[in-house]
N, C-alpha and C positions, 0 to 999 in steps of 0.2 A: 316701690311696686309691690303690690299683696299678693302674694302666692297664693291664696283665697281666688284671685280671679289673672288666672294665667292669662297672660297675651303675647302675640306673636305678631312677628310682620303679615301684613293684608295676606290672605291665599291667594292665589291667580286661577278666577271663576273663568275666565274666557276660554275657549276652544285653542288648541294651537292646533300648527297646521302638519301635515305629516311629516313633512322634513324638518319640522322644529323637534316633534316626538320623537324620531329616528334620532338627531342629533344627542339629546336628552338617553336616551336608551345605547348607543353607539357608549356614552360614556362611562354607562355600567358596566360595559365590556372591559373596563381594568378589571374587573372581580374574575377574569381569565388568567389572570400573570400567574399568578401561583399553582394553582392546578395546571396549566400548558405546560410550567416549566417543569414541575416536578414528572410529570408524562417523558419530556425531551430526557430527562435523565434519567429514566427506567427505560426507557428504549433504546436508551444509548452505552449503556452500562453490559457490563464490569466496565471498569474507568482504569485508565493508570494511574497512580495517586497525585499527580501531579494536575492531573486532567479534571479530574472530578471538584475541586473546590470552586472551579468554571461557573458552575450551577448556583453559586450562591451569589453571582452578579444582580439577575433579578431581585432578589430578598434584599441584596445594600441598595438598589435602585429605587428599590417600593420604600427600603427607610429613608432614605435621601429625600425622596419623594414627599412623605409623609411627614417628616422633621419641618419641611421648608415647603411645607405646600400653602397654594393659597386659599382663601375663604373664600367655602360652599356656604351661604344664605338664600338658597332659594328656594321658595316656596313650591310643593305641589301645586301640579295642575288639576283641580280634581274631575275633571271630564277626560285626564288623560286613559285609553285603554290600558287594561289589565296586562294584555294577551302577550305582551312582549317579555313584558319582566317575569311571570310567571315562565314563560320557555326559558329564560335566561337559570331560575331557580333551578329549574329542571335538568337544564346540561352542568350546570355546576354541580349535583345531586349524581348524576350518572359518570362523569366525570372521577370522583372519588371514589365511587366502586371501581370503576376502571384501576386508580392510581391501587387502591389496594390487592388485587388479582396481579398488576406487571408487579409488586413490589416484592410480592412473592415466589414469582415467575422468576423476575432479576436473584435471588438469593438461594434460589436451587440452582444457578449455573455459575454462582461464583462463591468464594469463603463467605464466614463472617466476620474478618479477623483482617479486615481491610480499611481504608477512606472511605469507601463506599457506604460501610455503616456508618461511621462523623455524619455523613450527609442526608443520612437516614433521618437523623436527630433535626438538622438544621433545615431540608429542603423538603423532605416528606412530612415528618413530622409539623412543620409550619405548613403545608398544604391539608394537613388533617386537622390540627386544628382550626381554619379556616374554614376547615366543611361543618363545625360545629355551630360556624354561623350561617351557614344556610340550612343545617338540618334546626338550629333555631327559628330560624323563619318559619320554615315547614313545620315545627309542631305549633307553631299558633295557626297556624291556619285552621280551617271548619273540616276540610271535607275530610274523611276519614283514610280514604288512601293516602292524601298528603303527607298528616300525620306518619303513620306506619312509614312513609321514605324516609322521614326525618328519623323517627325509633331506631329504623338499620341505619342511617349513618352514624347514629349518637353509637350503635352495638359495634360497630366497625371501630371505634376508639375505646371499648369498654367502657361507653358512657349513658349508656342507656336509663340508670334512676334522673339523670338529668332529665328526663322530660317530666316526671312526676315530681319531681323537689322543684324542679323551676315551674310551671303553671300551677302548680297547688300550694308552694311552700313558698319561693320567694317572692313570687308577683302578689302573692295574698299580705308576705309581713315585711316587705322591703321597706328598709330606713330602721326596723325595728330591732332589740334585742335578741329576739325569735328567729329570725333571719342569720342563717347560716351565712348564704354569700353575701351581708353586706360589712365592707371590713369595717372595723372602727377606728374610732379617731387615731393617729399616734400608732397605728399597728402595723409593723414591717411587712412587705410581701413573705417572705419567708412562714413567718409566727401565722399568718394569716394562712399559708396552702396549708400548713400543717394542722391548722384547727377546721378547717373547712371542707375539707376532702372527706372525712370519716365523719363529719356534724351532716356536710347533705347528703351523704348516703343513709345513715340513720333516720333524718327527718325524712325521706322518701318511703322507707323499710313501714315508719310510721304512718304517714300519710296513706300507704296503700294499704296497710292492714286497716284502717280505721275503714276507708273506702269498701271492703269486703265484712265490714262489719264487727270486728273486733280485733283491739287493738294490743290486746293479749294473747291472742292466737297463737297456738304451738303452730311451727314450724311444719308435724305431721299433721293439722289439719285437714281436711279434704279440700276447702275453700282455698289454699294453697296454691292449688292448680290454676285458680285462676291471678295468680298474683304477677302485676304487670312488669316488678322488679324482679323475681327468677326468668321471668320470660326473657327481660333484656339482658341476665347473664349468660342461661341459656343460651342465646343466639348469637355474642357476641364474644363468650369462650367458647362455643359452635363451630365459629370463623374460624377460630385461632387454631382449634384442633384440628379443623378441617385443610388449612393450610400448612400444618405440620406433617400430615397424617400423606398430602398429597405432592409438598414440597420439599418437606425435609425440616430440619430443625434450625437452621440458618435464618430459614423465611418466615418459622415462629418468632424466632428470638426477635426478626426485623417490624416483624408486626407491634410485637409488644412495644419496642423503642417507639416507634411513630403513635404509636396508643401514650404511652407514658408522657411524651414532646407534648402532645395536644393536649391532656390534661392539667399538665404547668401551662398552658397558652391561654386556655378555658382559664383559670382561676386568676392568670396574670387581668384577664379582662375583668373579672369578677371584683377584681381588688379595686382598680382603678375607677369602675362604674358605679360605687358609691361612696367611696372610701371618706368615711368623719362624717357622714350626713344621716342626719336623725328625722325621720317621720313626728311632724308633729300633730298632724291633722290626721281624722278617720281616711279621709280619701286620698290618694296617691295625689300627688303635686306635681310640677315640671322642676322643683327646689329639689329634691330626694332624689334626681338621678345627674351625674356629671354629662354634657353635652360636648363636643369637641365641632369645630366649623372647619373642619381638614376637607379638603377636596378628595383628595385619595381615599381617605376613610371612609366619604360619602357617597361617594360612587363606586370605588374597587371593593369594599366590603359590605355592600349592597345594605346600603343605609343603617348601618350599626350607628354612627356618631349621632345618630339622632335619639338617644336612649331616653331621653326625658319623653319625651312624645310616647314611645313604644310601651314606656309604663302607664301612663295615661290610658294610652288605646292600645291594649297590646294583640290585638286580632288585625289593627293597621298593615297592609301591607307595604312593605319596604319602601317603594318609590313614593309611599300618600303621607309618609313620616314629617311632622313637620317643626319649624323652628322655635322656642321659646325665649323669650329675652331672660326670665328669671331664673335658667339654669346654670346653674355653676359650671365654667370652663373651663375645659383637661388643656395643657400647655401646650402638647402638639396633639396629631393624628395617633390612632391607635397603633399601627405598627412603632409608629417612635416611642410610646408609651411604654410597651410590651417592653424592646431595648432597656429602658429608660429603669422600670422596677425591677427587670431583672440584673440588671448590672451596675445602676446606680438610684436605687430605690427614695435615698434621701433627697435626690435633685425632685423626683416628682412631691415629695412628702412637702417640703419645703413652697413649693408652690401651691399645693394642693392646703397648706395651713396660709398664707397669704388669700389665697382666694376663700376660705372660708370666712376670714374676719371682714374682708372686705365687705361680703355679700352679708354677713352678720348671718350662718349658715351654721349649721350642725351645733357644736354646743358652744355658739358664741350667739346664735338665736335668742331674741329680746325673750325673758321670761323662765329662762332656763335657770336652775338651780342657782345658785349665785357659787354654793362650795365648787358643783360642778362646773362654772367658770373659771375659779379660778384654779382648778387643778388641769382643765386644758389651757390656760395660760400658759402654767407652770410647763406640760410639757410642750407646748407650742415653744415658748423659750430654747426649749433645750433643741427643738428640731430645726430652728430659724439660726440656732447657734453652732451648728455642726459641719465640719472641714472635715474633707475628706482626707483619711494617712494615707502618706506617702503609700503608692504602689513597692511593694518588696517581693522580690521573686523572681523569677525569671523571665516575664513577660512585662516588666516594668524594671525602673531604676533600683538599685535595692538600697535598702535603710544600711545607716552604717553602724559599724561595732556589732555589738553581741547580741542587739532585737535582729538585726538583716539576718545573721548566721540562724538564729532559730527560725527564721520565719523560713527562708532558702533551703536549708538541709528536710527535713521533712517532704519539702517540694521533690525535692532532689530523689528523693528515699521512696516519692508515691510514682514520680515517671519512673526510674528503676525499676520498680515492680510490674507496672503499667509496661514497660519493654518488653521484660521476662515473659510475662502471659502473654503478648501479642504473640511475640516469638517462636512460644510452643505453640500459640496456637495456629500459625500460617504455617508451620513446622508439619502440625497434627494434618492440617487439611492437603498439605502440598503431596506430604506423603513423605517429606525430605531429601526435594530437589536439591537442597542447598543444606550444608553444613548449618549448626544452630549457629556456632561464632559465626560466620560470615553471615546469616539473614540477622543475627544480633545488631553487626555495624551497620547494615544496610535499613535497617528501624531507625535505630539512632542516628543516623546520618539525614535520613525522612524528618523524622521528630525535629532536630535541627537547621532543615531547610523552612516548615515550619514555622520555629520561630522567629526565622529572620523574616518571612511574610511577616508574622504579625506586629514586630520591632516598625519593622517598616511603613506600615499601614499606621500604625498607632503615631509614630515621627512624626510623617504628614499629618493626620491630623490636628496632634499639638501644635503643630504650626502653622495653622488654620486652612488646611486644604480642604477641598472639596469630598465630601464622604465618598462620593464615586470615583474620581482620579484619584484618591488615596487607595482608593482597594485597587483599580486599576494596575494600578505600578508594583503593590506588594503581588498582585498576580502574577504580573510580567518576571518580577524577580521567580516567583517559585516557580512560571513554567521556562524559565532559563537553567535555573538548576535541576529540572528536572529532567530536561533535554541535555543537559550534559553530565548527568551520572547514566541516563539509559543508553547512551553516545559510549560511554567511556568503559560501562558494564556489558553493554552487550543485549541487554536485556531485552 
């Protein structure tokens, strides 16, 4: 099949009927889970620490969800109205302003030196970056207010040059060497946030100074003023001070973490959405972007998995996205995905080098250098050849003899310190209700309830249980111990 003349399953030209659209739209409404939940946990908060990890049921449901969903292939309707999915954009949009105002609200009436924060990282922080997918939607749109909602939520995660690096710099050179976010062949998530963070802000800083006319431009320019990437740090350390200045420094520092979570979440996508594939033609292709057929990803993240389409048409609104047979397919949904490179990056690498030779894709493409063949051979071998070591440490079995002792004792040496700072500092904020040794054991004792959750959780899985009845049970275990040290303390 020629990437020259993309094709897809037939469109569905017919009219449907209102209850078919309602049906259809009802099912975008998973793109509610993650914003409602992280809402119920800012209104519910301070937590007891035992309480709060409650909140990340949702987030193991959606991956559970997204691991094992089943295939979305359906085609737009293209006489479907606008009107619905556009509101739907719009409360997810308001929604995150919301979540950022309670999150600041929640951290002026409690420490920052609690679980509360963990959850920052994992249940806010994944609700912000997920609003990065609909303030992505919103800046492709036309109309200019749109835009501008999109610009503040991008500033609400301190990610505002994203909208000038992505419509000017990646949609223009995606698949290319010029292209900041598209990863390469063989390139870890890791090597890749590291080179890609500080290349598309650069390429932005670029792109808008050329845009005002010179691309040399001091910094004191006059034209300055009008430059679209101070405006979005402007506004976006604005927030941050403005949330310091009227909540306290708790609710900065909580800002920042959920700002910081979304920007590994933005890039973990970034990696996956092109990762090994090479533009070989002037015109964007449906071959140059990864596609994923996840149910959940296509409805709850309001048609991301359609990415090959969106580079094609990328002013298409979310629900008119449609399916291509020539694009290369991600092994599960994007929430599994995100898991998947950040925790076990060579499981997707490993698939993502099978699926490129299959499809004869990136630089296994008919025509390509032949050295440059065979030097992605070369590392395709080494990535098709790689087992993962043994987990060593305290959260897995440990390696025996004198690699476990090295890999273990540093562990050992980084929670220890990790204790000490906690400890002064719920010390600092309490005022010192409690002795430091006695809030010392009662960290450590937390810390170690912990990891028998996670021992637990991990058991089950190894032994093929279900990712939600596995967290399940490691829950139950930690709100039993949690219920009988606050039983037995008093507290």
């Amino acid at each position: 099949m020629s990437a020259d003349s993309p094709t897809s399953p037939d469109l569905l030209q017919s009219r449907l009927s209102w209850p078919a659209i309602s049906w259809i739209w009802l099912r975008h409404l998973s793109s509610l889970l993650f914003p409602l939940t992280t809402l119920a946990f800012l209104w519910t908060g301070p937590h007891r620490w035992y309480i709060a990890p409650l909140f990340m049921l949702p987030p193991i449901l959606a991956l559970n969800l997204d691991s094992n969903a089943t295939i979305e292939r359906r085609q737009p309707v293209t006489s479907m109205p606008a009107w619905p999915f556009d509101g739907l954009v719009y409360l997810l949009a308001l929604l995150q302003l919301v979540i950022v105002f309670e999150l600041a609200r929640l951290f002026s009436v409690q420490g920052f030196f609690s679980v509360d924060t963990v959850m920052v990282l994992i249940v806010v922080g994944g609700s912000s970056g997920f609003s990065i997918v609909t303030a992505h939607e919103l800046i492709h749109r036309r109309k200019p207010w749109e835009r501008s909602l999109g610009r503040l939520l991008l500033s609400a995660v301190l990610q505002e040059h994203f909208f000038t690096e992505h419509l000017y710099g990646h949609h223009v050179n995606v698949g290319r060497k010029e292209d900041a976010a598209t990863a390469r062949f063989g390139e870890p998530y890791e090597a890749f946030y590291r080179r890609t963070v500080p290349a598309q802000f650069k390429n932005a800083w670029r792109l808008e100074a050329r845009r005002l006319g010179d691309p040399e431009m001091s910094l004191f320019d006059l034209r300055m003023l009008r430059n679209r990437i101070l405006h979005g740090i402007a506004v976006g350390w604005g927030i941050g001070l403005a949330i310091w200045l009227t909540f306290g420094l708790a609710s900065f520092l909580a800002f920042l973490l959920q700002a910081f979570m979304a920007s590994r979440l933005l890039e973990a996508v970034n990696y996956f959405e092109h990762w090994g594939l090479r533009r070989s033609t002037r015109g964007v292709q449906p071959t140059d972007s990864w596609d994923t057929h996840s149910w959940f990803t296509y409805y709850g993240l309001t048609g991301l998995s359609r990415h090959a389409d969106h580079h094609r048409e990328p002013s298409r609104p979310f629900q008119q996205l449609q399916v291509f047979d020539e694009a290369p397919i991600l092994p599960t949904g994007y929430v599994g995905l995100v898991d998947m490179v950040m925790a076990n990056d060579h499981e997707f690498q490993q698939h993502a080098v099978r699926e490129l030779q299959t499809r004869e894709l990136g630089p296994f493409r008919p025509g390509t250098d032949p050295e440059e063949v065979a030097r992605a051979g070369e590392r395709a071998r080494e990535i098709l050849s790689h087992r993962p070591a043994p987990r060593a440490g305290l959260f897995g079995p440990n390696a025996k003899g004198e690699r476990g002792l090295r890999v273990l004792l540093p562990r050992l040496g980084v929670l220890l310190g990790a204790l000490l700072v906690l400890t002064a500092g719920v010390q600092l904020e309490s005022g010192g209700a409690m002795s430091f040794a006695a809030r010392f054991a009662l960290n450590a004792w937390i810390l170690a309830a912990f990891v028998v959750m996670i021992r637990i959780f991990r058991g089950l899985k190894e032994r093929g249980w279900n990712l939600s009845v596995s967290w399940c049970v490691a829950m139950a275990t930690l709100l039993l111990l949690g219920g009988l040290t606050t039983s037995a303390l008093g507290l």
